[in-house]
C-alpha beads as a LAMMPS data file, in Angstrom:
LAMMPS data file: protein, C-alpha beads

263 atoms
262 bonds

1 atom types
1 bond types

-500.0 500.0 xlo xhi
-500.0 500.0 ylo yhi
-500.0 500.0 zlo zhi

Masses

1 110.0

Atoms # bond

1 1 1 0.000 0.000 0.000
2 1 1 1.160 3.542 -1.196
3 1 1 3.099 5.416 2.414
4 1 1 0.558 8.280 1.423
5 1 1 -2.856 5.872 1.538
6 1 1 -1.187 4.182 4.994
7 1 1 -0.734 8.101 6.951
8 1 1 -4.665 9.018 5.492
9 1 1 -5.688 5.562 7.349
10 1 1 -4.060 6.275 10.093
11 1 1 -4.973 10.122 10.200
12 1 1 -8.838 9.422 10.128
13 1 1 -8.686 6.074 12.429
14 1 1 -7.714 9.068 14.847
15 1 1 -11.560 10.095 14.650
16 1 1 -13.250 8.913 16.873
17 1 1 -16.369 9.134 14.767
18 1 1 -14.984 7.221 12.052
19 1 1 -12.659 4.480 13.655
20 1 1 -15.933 2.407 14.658
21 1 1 -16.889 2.218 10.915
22 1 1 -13.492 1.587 9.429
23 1 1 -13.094 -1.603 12.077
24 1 1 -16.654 -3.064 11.088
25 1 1 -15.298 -2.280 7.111
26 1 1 -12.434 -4.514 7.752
27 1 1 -13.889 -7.227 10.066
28 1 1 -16.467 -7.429 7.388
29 1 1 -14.050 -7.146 4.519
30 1 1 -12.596 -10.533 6.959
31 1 1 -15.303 -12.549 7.397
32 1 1 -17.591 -12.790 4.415
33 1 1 -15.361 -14.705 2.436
34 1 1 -18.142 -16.165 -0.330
35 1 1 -18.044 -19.655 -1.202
36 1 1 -16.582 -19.416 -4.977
37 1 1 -18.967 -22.042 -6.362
38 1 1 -21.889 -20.454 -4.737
39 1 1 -20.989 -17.333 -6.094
40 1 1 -19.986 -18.862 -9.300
41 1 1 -23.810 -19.971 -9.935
42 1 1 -25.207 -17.175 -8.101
43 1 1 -23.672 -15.090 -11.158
44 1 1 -24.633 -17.366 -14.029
45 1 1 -28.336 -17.205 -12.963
46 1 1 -27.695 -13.264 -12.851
47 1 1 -26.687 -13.622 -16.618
48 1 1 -28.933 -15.866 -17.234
49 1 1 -31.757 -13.385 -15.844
50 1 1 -31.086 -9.992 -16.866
51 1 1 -33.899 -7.282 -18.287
52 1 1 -32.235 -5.036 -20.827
53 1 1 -32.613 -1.409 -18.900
54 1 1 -33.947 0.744 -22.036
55 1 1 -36.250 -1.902 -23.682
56 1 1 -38.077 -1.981 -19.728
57 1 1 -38.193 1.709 -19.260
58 1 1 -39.674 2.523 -23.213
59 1 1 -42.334 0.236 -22.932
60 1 1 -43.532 1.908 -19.014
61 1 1 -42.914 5.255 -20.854
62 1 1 -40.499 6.050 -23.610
63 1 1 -40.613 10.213 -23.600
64 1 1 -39.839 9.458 -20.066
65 1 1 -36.726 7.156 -20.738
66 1 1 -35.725 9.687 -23.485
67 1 1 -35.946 12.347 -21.130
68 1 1 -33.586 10.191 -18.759
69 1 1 -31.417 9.934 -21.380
70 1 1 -30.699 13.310 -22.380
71 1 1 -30.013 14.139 -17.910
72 1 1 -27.613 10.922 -18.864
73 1 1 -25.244 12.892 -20.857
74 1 1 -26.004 16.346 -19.288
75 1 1 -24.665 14.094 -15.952
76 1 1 -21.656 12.743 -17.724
77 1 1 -20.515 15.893 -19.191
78 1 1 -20.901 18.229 -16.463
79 1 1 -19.290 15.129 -13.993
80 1 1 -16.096 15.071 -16.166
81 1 1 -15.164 19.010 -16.087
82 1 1 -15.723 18.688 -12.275
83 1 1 -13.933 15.826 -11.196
84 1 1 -10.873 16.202 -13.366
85 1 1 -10.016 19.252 -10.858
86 1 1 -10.121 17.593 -7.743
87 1 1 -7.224 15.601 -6.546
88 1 1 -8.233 12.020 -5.324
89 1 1 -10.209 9.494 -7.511
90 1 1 -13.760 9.415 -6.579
91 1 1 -16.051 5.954 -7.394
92 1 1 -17.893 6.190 -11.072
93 1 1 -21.194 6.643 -12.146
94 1 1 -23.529 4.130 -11.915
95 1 1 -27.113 3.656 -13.949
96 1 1 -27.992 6.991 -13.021
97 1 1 -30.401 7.245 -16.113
98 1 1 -32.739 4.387 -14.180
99 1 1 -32.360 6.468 -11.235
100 1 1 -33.645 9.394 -12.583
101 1 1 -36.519 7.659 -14.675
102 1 1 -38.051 5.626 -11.830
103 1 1 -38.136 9.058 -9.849
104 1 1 -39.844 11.199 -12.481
105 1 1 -41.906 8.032 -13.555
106 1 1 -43.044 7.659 -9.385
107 1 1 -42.923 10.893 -8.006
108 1 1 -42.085 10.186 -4.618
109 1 1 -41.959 12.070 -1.720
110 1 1 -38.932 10.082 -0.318
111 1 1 -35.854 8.771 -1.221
112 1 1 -33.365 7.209 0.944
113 1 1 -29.707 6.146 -0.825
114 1 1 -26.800 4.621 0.981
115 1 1 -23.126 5.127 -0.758
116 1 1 -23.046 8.959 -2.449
117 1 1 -19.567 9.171 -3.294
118 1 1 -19.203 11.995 -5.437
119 1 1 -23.056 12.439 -5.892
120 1 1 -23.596 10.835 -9.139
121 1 1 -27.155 8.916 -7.765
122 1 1 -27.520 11.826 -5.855
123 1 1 -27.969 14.692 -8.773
124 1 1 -29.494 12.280 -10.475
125 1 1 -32.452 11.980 -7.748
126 1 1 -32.473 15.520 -7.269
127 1 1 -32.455 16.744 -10.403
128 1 1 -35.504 14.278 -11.083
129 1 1 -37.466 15.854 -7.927
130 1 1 -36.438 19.078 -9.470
131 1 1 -38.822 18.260 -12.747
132 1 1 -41.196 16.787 -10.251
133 1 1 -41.448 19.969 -7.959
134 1 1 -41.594 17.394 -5.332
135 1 1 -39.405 15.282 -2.942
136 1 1 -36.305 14.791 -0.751
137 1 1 -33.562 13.102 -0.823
138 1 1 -32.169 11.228 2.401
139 1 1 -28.266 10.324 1.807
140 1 1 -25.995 8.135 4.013
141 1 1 -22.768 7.462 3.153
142 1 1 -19.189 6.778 5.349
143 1 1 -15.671 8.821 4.127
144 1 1 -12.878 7.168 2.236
145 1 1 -10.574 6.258 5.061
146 1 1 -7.989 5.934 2.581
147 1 1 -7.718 9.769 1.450
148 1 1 -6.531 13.276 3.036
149 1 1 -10.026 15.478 4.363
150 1 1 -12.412 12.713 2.635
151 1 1 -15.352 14.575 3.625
152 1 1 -15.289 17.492 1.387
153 1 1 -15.492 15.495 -1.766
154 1 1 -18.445 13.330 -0.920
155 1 1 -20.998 14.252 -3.050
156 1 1 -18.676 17.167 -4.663
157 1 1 -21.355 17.000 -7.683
158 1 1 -24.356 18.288 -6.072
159 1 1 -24.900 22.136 -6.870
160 1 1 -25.464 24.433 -3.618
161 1 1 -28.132 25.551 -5.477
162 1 1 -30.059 22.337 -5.320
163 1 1 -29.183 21.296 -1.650
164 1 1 -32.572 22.259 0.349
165 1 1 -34.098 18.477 -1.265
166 1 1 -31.092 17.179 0.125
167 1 1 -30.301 15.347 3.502
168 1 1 -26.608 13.852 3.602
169 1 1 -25.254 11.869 7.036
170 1 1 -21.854 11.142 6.609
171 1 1 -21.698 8.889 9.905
172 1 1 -22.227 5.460 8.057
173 1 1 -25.078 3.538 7.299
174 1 1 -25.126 2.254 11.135
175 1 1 -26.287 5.565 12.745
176 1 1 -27.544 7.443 9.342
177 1 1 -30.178 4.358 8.559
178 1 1 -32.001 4.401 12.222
179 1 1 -32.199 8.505 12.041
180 1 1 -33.623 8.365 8.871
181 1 1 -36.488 5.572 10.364
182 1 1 -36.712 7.795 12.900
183 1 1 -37.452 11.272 10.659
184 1 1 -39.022 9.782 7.729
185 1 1 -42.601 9.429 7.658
186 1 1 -42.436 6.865 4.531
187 1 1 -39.571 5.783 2.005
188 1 1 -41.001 5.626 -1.988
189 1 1 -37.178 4.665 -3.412
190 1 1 -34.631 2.859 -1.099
191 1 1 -31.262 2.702 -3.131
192 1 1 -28.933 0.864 -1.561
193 1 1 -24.909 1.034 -2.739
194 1 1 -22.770 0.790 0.605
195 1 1 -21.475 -1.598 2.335
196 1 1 -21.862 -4.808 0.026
197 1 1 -21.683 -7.606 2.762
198 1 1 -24.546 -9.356 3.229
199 1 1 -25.064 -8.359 6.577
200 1 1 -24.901 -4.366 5.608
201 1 1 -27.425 -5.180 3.051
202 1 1 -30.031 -7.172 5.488
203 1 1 -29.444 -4.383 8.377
204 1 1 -30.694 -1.921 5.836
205 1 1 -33.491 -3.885 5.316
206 1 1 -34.299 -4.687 9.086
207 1 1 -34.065 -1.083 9.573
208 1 1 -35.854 1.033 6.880
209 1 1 -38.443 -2.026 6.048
210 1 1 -41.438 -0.701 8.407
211 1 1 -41.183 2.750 6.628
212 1 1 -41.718 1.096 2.982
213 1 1 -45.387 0.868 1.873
214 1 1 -47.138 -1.758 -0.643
215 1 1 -45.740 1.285 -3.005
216 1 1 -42.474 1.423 -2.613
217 1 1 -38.999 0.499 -4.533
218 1 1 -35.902 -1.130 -3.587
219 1 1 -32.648 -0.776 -5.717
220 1 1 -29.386 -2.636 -4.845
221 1 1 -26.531 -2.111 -6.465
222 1 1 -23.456 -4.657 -7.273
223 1 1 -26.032 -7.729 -6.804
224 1 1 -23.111 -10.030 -8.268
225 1 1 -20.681 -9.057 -5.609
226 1 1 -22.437 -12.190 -2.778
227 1 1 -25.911 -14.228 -2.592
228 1 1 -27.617 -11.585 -0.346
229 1 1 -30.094 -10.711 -3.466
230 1 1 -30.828 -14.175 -4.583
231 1 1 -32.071 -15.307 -1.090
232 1 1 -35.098 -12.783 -0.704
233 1 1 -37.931 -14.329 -1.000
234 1 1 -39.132 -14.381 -4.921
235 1 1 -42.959 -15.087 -3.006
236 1 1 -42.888 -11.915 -1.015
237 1 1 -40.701 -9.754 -3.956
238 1 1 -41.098 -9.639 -7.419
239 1 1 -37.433 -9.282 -8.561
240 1 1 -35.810 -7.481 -12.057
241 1 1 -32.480 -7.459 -12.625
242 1 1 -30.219 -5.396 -14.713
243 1 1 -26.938 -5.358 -15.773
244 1 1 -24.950 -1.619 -16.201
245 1 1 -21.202 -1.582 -17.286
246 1 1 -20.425 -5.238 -16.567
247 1 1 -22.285 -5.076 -12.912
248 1 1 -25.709 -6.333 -11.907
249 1 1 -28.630 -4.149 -10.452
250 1 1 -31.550 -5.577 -8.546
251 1 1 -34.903 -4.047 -8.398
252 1 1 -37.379 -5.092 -5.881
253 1 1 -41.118 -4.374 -5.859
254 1 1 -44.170 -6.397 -3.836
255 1 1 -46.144 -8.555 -6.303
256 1 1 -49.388 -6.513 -6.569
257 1 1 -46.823 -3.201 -7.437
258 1 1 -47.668 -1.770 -10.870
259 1 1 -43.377 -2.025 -12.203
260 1 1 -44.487 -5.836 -11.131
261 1 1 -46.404 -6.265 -14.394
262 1 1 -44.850 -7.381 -17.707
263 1 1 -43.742 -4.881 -20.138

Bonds

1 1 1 2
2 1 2 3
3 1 3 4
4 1 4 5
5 1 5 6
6 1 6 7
7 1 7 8
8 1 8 9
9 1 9 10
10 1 10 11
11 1 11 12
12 1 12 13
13 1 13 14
14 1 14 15
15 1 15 16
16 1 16 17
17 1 17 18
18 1 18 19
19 1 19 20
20 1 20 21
21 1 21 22
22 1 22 23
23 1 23 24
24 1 24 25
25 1 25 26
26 1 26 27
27 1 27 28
28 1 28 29
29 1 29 30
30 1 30 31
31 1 31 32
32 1 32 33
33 1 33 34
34 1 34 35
35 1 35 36
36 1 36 37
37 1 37 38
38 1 38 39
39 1 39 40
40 1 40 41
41 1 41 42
42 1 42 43
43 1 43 44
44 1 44 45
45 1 45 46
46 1 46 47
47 1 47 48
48 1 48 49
49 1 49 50
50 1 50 51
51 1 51 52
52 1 52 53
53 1 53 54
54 1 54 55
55 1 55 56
56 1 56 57
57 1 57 58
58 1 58 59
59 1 59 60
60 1 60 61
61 1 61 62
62 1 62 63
63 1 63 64
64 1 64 65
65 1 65 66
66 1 66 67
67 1 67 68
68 1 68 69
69 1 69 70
70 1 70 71
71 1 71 72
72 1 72 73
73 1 73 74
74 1 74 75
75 1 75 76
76 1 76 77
77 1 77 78
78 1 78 79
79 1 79 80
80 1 80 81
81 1 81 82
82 1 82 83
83 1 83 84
84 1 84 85
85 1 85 86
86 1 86 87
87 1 87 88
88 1 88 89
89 1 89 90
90 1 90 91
91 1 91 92
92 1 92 93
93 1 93 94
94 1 94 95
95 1 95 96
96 1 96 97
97 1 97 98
98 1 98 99
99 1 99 100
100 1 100 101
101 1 101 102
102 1 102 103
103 1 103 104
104 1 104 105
105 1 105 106
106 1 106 107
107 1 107 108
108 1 108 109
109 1 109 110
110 1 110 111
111 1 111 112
112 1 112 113
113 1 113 114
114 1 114 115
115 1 115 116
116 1 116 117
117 1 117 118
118 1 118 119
119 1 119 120
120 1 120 121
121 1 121 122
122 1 122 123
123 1 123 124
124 1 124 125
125 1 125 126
126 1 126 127
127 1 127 128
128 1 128 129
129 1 129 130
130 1 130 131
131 1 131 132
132 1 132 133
133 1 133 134
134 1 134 135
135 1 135 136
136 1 136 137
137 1 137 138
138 1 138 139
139 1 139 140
140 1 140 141
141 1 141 142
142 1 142 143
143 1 143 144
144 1 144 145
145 1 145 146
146 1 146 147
147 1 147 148
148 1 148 149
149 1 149 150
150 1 150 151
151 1 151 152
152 1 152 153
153 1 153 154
154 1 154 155
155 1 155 156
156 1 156 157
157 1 157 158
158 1 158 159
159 1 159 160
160 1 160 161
161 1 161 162
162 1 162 163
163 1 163 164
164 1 164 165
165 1 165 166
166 1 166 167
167 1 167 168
168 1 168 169
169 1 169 170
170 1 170 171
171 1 171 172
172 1 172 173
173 1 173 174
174 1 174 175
175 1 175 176
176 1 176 177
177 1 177 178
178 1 178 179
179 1 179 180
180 1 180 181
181 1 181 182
182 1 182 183
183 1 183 184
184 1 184 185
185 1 185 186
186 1 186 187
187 1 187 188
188 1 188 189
189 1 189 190
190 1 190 191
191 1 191 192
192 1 192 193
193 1 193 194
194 1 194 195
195 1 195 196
196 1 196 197
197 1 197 198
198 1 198 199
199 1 199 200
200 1 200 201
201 1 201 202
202 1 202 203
203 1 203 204
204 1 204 205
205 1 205 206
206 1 206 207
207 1 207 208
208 1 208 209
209 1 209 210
210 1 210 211
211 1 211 212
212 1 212 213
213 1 213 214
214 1 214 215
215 1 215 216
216 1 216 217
217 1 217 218
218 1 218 219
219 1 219 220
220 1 220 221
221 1 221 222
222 1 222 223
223 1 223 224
224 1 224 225
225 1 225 226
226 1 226 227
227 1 227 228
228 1 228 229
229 1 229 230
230 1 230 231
231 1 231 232
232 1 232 233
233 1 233 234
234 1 234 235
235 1 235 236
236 1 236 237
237 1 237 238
238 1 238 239
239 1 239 240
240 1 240 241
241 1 241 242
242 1 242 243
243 1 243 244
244 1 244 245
245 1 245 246
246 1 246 247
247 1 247 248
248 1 248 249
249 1 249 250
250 1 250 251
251 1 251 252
252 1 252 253
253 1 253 254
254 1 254 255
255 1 255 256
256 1 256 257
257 1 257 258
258 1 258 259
259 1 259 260
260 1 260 261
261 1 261 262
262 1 262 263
C-alpha cells in the first residue's frame, strides 16, 4: 500500500467518529469470504436473468426514458469538467439514467440512498425531484478512510443551489439508517450502494423495512458481488435485474406493485 494511503488511514482512524466504521469495514471485509462455487452460480443465474434497462423503461414510458437519457449525458458531461479538478479518484457513475426515470416516472416524496460518493445517484435523484417539484432526498454514506479530508469530496457534484431536497449523514449507514427511520414518515425509493456484505445489506433492510409501503422500490446495487439478493424471497418480492457496465442491479417491488407487471 502507497506510504501516502497508509498516513490518510491512520490520520482518520484518529476520529473517533470514524474508527468504529473503518473496524466493522475490515472485520467485514474478513469474514464474508463467499463460497466461490456459490458465487460462481449465483452469477450465471444473474446472466442468465437480466432485463435489458432501455427496452423496460420505453415500454412503461419512452418520452420518459428519453428524457432520462438526455439528464444521462447532461450528468456525464458536467461530472467530467468537475472531477478532473479535484485531486483524489472518486467511485464512477452508476445507472444513473434508471435512477432518474423511476423518480420522475413515481414521483415520490422520499428517497433514501446509501453510498453517495461523489453524488452521481444523488444529482441524479435531485435533479428528477427538481422536474417533479416534489421530494427529498435522504443520503448516508461513510468517508474514504484511505484519502486526506475525505469529507469534502463526498458528493462534490451536487450544486449548492439544489441542496434544500437534500439530507446527507456522513456517519455510516449504522447511525444514518435508524435517524432516517426515525425522521421519515415513509420511504417511496430505497437505493442501496454501501457496504456490500450481506449483513450491511439485510441491516438496511431490518431497519428502513417498516417505513416502505405496498408502493415502494428497492434498488441494490453490485447484486453479483455475494448471494444476499438471490435469497429474498421471490414469493414476497417480485425481482428485475439489470446489468450496467459489466455489474448487476436488482430491483425489488411487492407482487401486486404496478413495475411488477410485464412490459
Amino acid at each position: 500500500m502507497d506510504i501516502s494511503v497508509l498516513k490518510n488511514v491512520a490520520r482518520n482512524a484518529l476520529n473517533p467518529q470514524m474508527l468504529p466504521g473503518m473496524v466493522r469495514k475490515i472485520w467485514l471485509r474478513v469474514k464474508e469470504q463467499p463460497d466461490d462455487s456459490e458465487l460462481t452460480e449465483w452469477q450465471n443465474k444473474l446472466g442468465a436473468d437480466v432485463v435489458e434497462g432501455e427496452s423496460w423503461a420505453r415500454a412503461i414510458d419512452s418520452s420518459l426514458w428519453q428524457e432520462a437519457q438526455a439528464f444521462d449525458q447532461e450528468q456525464t458531461r458536467y461530472a467530467d469538467e468537475v472531477l478532473k479538478n479535484i485531486p483524489v479518484k472518486m467511485g464512477g457513475g452508476g445507472f444513473y439514467s434508471l435512477l432518474y426515470f423511476l423518480t420522475r416516472h413515481l414521483k415520490p416524496n422520499a428517497v433514501v440512498e446509501t453510498g453517495v460518493a461523489a453524488g452521481f445517484s444523488s444529482r441524479a435523484f435531485i435533479a428528477a425531484m427538481e422536474k417533479n417539484d416534489s421530494g427529498h432526498l435522504y443520503s448516508s454514506d461513510f468517508p474514504y478512510f484511505r484519502i486526506k479530508d475525505p469529507e469534502k469530496y463526498i458528493g462534490i457534484l451536487v450544486e449548492e443551489g439544489r441542496k434544500d431536497r437534500w439530507t446527507l449523514d456522513i456517519r455510516g449507514d449504522r447511525v444514518a439508517l435508524p435517524h432516517f427511520a426515525e425522521t421519515v414518515p415513509h420511504i417511496d425509493i430505497l437505493h442501496y450502494d454501501s457496504d456490500k456484505s450481506i449483513d450491511g445489506r439485510n441491516f438496511a433492510l431490518d431497519t428502513l423495512l417498516p417505513k416502505m409501503t405496498a408502493r415502494s422500490v428497492i434498488l441494490f446495487d453490485d447484486i453479483q458481488d455475494n448471494v444476499h439478493f438471490g435469497s429474498i424471497s421471490s414469493k414476497d418480492w417480485h425481482k428485475t435485474v439489470f446489468t450496467f457496465g459489466g455489474k448487476y442491479i436488482g430491483l425489488m417491488v411487492r407482487p401486486d406493485h404496478p413495475l411488477a407487471k410485464p412490459q
